[in-house]
Backbone as a ProteinNet text record, in pm:
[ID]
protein_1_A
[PRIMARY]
XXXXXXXXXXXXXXXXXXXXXXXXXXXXXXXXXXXXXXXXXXXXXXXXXXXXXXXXXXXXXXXXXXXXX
[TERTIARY]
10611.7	10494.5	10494.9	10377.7	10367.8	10393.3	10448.9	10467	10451.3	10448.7	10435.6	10602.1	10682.5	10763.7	10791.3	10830.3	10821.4	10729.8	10597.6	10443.5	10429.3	10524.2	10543.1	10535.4	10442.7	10384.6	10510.3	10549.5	10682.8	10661.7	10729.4	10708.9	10874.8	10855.9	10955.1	10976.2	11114.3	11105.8	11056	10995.7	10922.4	10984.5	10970	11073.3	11182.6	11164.7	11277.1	11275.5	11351	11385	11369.9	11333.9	11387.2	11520.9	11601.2	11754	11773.7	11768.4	11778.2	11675.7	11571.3	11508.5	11596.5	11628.6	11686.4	11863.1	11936.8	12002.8	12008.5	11847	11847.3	11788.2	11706.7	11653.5	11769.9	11866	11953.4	12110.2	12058.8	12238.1	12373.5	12337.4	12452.7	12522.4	12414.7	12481.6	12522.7	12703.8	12745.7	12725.1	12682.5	12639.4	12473.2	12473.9	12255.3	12277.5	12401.1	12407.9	12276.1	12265	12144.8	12039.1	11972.2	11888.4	11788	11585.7	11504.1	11449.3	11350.1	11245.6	11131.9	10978	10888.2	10811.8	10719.5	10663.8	10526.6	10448.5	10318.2	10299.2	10382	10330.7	10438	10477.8	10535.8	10708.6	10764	10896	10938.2	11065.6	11113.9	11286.5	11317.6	11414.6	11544.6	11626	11771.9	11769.1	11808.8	11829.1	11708	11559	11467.7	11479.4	11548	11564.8	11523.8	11637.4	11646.7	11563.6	11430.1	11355.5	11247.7	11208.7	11119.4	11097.5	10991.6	10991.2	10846.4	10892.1	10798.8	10650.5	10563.1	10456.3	10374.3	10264.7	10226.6	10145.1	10173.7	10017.3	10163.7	10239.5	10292.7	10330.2	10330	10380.4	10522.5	10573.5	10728.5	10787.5	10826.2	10903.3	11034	11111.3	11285.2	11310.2	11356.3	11451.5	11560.2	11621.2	11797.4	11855.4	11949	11914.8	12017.3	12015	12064.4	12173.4	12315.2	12349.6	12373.7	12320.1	12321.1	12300.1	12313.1	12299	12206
11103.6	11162.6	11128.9	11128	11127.8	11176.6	11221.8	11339.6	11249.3	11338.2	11298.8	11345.3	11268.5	11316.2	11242.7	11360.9	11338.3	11224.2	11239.9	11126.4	11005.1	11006.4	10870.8	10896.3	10837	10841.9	10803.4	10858.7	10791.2	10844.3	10794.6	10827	10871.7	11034.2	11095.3	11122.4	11155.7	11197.5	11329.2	11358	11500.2	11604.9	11754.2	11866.3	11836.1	11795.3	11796.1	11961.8	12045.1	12166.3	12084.7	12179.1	12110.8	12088	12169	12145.5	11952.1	11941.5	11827.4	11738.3	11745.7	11568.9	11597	11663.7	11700.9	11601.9	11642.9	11520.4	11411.2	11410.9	11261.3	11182.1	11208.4	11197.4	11143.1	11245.7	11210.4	11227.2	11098.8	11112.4	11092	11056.2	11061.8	11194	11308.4	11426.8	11469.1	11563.2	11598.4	11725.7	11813.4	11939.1	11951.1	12072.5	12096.3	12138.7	12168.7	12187.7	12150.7	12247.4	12162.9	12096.8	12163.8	12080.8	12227.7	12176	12263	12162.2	12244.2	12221.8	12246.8	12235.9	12300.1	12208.5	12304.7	12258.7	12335.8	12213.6	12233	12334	12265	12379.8	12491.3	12488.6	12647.7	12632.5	12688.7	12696.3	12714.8	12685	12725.8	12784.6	12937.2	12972.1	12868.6	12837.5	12778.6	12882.8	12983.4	13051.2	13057.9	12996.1	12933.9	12799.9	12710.9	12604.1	12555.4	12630.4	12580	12643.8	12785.7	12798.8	12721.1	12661	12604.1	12431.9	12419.8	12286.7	12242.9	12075.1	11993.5	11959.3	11972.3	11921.1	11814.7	11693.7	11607	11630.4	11554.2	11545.4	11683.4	11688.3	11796.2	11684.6	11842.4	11783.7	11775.5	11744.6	11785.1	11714.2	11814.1	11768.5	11827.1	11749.8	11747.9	11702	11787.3	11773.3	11843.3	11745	11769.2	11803.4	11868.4	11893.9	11773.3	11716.9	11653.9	11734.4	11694.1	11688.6	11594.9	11616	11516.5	11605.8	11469.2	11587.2	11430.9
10500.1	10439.1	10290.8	10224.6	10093.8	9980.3	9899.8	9767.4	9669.9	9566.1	9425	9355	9330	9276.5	9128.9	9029	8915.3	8867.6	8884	8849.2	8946.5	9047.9	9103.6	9277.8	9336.1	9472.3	9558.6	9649.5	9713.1	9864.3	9930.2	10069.9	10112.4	10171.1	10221.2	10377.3	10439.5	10555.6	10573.5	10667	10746.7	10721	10724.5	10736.8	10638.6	10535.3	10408.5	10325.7	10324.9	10225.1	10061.4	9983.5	9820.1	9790.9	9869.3	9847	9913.7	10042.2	10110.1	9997.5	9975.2	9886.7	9789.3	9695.1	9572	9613.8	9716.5	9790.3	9796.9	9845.7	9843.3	9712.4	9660.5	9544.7	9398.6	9396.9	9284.5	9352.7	9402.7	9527.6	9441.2	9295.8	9190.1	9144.9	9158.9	9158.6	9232.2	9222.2	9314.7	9318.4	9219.6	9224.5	9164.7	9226.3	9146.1	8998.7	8987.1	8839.5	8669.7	8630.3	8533.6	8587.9	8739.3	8793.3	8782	8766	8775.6	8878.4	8998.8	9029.8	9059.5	9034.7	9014.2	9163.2	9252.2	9354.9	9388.9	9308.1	9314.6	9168.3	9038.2	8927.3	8936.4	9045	9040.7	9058.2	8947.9	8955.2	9073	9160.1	9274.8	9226	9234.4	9225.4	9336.9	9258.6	9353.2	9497.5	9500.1	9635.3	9722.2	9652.2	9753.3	9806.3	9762.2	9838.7	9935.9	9979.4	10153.4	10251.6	10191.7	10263.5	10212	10139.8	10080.6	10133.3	10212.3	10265.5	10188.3	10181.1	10111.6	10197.3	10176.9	10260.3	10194.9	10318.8	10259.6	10116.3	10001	9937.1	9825.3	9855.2	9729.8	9597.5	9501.9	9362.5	9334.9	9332.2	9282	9183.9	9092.2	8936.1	8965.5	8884	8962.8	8783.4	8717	8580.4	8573.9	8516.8	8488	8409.5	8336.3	8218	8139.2	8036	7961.8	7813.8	7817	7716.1	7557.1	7473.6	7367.9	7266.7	7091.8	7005.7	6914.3
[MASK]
+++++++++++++++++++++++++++++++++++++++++++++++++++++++++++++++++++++

């Protein structure tokens, strides 16, 4: 199916949770650590995750947080 993730049109598998794309998405992280994600505008608390499934045509912003000075 289709999403929008972070401004960019991409095509995902079916029945994905935000926890699971968030997986697959930034497979360099080994923890969610410093990770936000917002779906459809709307913040999604961490302990919603895994009830929270992606549907076609969604928004999803996925930021990390960065250390620097």
């Amino acid at each position: 199916m289709k999403v929008i993730i972070n401004g960019k049109e991409t095509t995902i598998a079916d029945g994905l949770n935000i926890k699971d794309l968030i997986q697959s998405e930034l497979k360099n992280y080994g923890n969610f650590n410093g990770i936000a994600v917002a779906l459809n505008y709307n913040v999604i608390h961490r302990q919603d995750w895994e009830e929270t499934f992606v549907k076609e045509n969604d928004v999803i912003d996925i930021v990390t947080a960065m250390q620097g000075g």
